[in-house]
N, C-alpha and C positions, 0 to 999 in steps of 0.2 A: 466407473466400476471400482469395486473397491476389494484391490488384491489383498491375498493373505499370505502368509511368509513362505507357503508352500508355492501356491500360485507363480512368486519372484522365482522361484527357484526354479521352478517348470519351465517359464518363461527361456531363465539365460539358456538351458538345454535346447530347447524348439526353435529358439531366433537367433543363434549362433551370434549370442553376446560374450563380446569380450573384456570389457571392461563396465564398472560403474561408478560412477562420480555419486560421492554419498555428500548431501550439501547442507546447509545450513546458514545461519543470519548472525554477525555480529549483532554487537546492539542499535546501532544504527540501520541494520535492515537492509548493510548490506550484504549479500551472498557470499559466497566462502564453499570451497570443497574440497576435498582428497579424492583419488581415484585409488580403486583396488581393482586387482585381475578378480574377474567372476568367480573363481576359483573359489577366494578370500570372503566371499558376501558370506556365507554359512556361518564362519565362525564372526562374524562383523556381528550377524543378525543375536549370536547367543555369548558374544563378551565385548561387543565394542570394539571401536577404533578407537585410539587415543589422540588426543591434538594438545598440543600446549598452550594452553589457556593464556601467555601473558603473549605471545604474539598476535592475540588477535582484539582489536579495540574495545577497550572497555569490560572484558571479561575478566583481569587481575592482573597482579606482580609473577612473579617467580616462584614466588614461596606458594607451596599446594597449588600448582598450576598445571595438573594433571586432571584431566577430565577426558569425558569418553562417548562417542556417537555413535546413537543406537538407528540402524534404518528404520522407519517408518514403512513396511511393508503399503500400503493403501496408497501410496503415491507416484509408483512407479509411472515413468513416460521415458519414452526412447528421444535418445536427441537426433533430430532428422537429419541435422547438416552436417551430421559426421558418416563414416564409410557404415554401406550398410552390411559389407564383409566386416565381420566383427566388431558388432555394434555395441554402444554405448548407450548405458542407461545411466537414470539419474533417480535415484530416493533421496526425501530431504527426509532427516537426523532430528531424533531426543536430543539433550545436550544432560550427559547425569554427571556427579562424583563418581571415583570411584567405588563407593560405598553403594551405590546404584541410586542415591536422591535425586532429585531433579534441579538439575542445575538453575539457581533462583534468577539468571539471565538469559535464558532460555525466551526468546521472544515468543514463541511455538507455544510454547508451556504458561506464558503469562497471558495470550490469548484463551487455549484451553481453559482454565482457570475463569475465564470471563465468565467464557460460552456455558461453561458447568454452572455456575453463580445464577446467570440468565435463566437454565432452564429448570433448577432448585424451586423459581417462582412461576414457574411454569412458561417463561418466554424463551421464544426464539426471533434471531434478529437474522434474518436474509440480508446479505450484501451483495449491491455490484458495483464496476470502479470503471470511471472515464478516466484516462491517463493519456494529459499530451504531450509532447518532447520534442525535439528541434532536431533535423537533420542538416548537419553542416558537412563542406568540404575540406578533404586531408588534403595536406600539401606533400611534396615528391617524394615523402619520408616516409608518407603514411599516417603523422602528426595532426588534430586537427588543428582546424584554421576557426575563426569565428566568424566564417563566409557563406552565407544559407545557401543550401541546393539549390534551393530555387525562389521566386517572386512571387507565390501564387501565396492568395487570399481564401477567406471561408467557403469550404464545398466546392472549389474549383474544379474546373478539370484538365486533362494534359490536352495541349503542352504546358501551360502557366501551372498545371500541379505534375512534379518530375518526381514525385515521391511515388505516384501510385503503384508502380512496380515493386516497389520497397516493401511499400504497407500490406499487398498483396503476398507477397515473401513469408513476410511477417504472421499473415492471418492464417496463412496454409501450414506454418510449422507448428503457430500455436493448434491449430486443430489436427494435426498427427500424435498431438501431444497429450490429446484431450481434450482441451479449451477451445471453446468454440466464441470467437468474438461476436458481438450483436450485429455492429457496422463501423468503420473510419471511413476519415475523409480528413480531408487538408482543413487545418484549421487557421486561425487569422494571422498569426505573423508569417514572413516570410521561410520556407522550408520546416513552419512549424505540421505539425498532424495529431491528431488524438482517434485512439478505439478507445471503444466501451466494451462490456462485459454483463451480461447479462445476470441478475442475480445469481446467487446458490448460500450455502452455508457459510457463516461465518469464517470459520476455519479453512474450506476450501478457495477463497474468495480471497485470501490473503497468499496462499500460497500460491496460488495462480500469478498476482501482483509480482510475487515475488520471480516467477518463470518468465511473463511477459516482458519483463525488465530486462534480465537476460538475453531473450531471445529479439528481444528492438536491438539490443546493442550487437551479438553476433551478426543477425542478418544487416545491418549497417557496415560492418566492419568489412563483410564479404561482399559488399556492395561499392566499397572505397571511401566509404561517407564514417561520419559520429553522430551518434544518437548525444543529445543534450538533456537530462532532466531538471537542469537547473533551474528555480524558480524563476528567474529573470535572468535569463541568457542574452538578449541582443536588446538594450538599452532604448527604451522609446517603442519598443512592440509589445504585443501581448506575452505574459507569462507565462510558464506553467503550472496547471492546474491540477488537484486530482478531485476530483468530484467522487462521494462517495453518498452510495443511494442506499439508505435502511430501509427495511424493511420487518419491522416488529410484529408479532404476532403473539395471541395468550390460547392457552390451552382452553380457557373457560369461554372462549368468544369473544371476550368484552373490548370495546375498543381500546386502546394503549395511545394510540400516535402521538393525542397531544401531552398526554403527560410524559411520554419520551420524546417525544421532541422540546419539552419547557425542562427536562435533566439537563440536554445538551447544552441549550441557549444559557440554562444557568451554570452550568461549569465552563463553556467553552473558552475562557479567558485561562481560565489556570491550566487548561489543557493544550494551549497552543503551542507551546517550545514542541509539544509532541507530535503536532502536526507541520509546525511548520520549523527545522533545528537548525535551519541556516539564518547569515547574515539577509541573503538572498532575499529568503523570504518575504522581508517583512517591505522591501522594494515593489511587490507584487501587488499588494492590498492597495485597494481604493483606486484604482487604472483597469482600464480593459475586462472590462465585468471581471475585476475581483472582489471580494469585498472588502466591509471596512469597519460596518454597522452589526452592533448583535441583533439582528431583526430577523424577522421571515416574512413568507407571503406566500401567494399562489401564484405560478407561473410567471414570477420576476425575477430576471439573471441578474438584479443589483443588489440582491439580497443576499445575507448568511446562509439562510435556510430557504429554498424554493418546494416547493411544494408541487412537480409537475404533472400538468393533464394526464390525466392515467383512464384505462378502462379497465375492467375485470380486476384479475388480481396484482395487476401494476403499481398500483398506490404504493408511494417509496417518498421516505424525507431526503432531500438534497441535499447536503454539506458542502457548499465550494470555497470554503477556507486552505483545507489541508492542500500540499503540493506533492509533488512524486519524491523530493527526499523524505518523506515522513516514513517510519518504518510500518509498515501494511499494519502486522502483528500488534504493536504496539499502538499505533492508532484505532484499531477496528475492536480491540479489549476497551480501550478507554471511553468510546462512544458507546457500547455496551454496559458498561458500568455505569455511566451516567444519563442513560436512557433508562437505568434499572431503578437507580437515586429517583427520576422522574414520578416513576410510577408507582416505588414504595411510597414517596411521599404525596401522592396526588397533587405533583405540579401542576398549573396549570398558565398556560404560553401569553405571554404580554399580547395586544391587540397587532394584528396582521399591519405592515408599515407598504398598505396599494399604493406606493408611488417609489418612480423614478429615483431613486437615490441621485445616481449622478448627473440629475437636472433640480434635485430638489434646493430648495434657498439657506442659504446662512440660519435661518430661522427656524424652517425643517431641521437641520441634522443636528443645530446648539443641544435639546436633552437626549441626541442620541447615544448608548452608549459601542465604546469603541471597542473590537478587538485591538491586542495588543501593538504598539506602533513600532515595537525594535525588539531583536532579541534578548535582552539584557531585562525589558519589563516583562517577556516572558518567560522567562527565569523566575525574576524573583517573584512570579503570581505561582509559578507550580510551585516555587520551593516552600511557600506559606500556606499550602491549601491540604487542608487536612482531608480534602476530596484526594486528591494524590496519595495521599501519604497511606488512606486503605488502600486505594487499586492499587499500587505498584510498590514494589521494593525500593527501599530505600536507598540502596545502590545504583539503583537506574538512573532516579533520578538527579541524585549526586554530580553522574556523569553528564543528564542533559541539559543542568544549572549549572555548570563549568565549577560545582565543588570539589573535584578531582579531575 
């Protein structure tokens, strides 16, 4: 449902809200809030919150470091796991100048900007997001430890999977909240788990990402455990992934896929610092169905791009490069923008690579080409790609090439 600023304001009256957490994304995607008494939403909604731009990573210095958070009325969701005497909601935030522009690191706003661009040519790109992460045990402090919950392996079940109560936790707050998970289940390392997400909009699709993440990590927290998103968290297991499933469509019928799927395959080298910003990361590729190769195929997990069995209107391009530190926003614009490149230019996709990567020979992979093997070469591929330099501010990427 998609509330209106009147709607919120009905809302905090009827469900005796007392507080609202107005939030928002550094640049790296992660989350960020202020609370105001309900009271305060009215005037939030028609002049803003202020926040100091050089406290928060990657947004500035000091100098002109006043900017201001506009709620986002169409977001509203209640947080389950706080008192429901005097409940707490949550709107995610514009990020503008005082002048009222839009603040040009605005991750929110540099998605928008995608989505607008996409449907100029008459496309729209549906997104959904698998996202897996590692529950570990705290130690007497409450600290975590790098000790997995549990022992249990892929689709298991209890007792060898001690999560499922967790994940169960997890599925019922996000769907109080509005999001409705597809399915989870324990995935291959040890206390590792991933849900999925069923498509929707672009824009919604990311902000959801961004809720999910959150609410893995409170309901852990209230569990005595830590959620882990890191791409390679416990050395010699499988990674984390975020699997991210497009879905393009054109206004006129015509099929699009493969020439958005051969933008992707052809940018996705200069786009990876953005998918994947850590060291971590690059530890992840080419192990434990990650990949490694700019390839695709149909229904192969040792590919860049998989292409899975689908029926009806299922049909979605796979992405299993990106991981869960990539920032949602900023990845889900980028892929949109070079699924756009695809299809202005009538790309069209290298020959499907049907085999086994990680059985295939010295001989097979010698002219394959690589995603990047370390952060540092993906760096210097975005900072040189004039593909980057249209989609994104030149600020951003300053920050995720470590030129400031």
């Amino acid at each position: 449902m998609l509330f209106t600023r009147q709607d919120v304001m009905d809302f905090i009256q009827q469900e005796d809200v007392s507080f609202v957490r107005l939030a928002f994304c550094d640049v790296f995607g992660e989350q960020k809030n202020v609370s105001v008494m309900a009271s305060e939403l009215e005037r939030a909604f028609e002049y803003g919150v202020s926040l100091d731009a050089s406290a928060v990573a990657g947004f500035g210095d000091e100098q002109k470091s006043d900017l201001f958070l506009f709620p986002d009325s169409s977001t509203l969701a209640v947080l389950p796991w706080r008192p429901t005497h005097g409940r707490v909601i949550r709107l995610y935030c514009d990020i503008k100048y005082p002048d009222g522009t839009p603040f040009e690191l605005d991750c929110r706003n540099i998605l928008r900007n995608a989505v607008k661009a996409a449907a100029a040519e008459g496309i729209n790109c549906n997104i959904g997001t698998e996202y897996e992460f590692y529950l570990f045990k705290t130690d007497e402090n409450g600290e975590p430890t790098r000790i997995p919950h549990d022992n249990g392996k892929y689709m298991d079940i209890a007792p060898s999977d001690k999560g499922v109560n967790v994940r169960r936790e997890i599925c019922l707050a996000l769907a109080e909240m509005g999001i409705i998970p597809e399915n989870s289940h324990h995935e291959s390392g040890p206390g590792q788990h991933e849900i999925d997400f069923k498509y929707s909009g672009a824009f919604t699709a990311a902000d959801d990402a961004t809720t999910f993440k959150s609410v893995v990590g409170s309901m852990a927290d209230q569990n005595g455990l830590y959620a882990s998103f890191s791409p390679k968290p416990v050395e010699g297991e499988s990674g984390n992934g975020l699997h991210i499933n497009i879905s393009p469509s054109c206004t006129d019928g015509s099929d699009i896929y493969e020439c958005f799927m051969a933008g992707i395959l052809e940018h996705i080298k200069e786009i990876t610092v953005f998918l994947n910003p850590v060291e971590e990361s690059y530890k992840r590729f080419g192990s434990h169905r990650a990949p490694k190769y700019v390839t695709w195929s149909n229904e192969n997990r040792s590919q860049l791009i998989r292409i899975p069995a689908s029926r009806g209107d299922d049909r979605r391009i796979e992405l299993r490069s990106p991981d869960p530190t990539a920032d949602p926003y900023i990845a889900c614009a980028l892929l949109i923008y070079a699924g756009l490149d695809g299809v202005k230019r009538g790309l069209v996709p290298p020959a499907p690579m049907d085999i086994n990567l990680y059985k295939a020979s010295p001989e097979q992979l010698a002219s394959l080409e690589q995603l990047p093997q370390s952060l540092s070469e993906a760096a210097r591929l975005a900072s040189e790609s004039e593909f980057v330099k249209r989609a994104l501010p030149s600020r951003l990427t300053d920050i995720y090439t470590g030129k400031v």
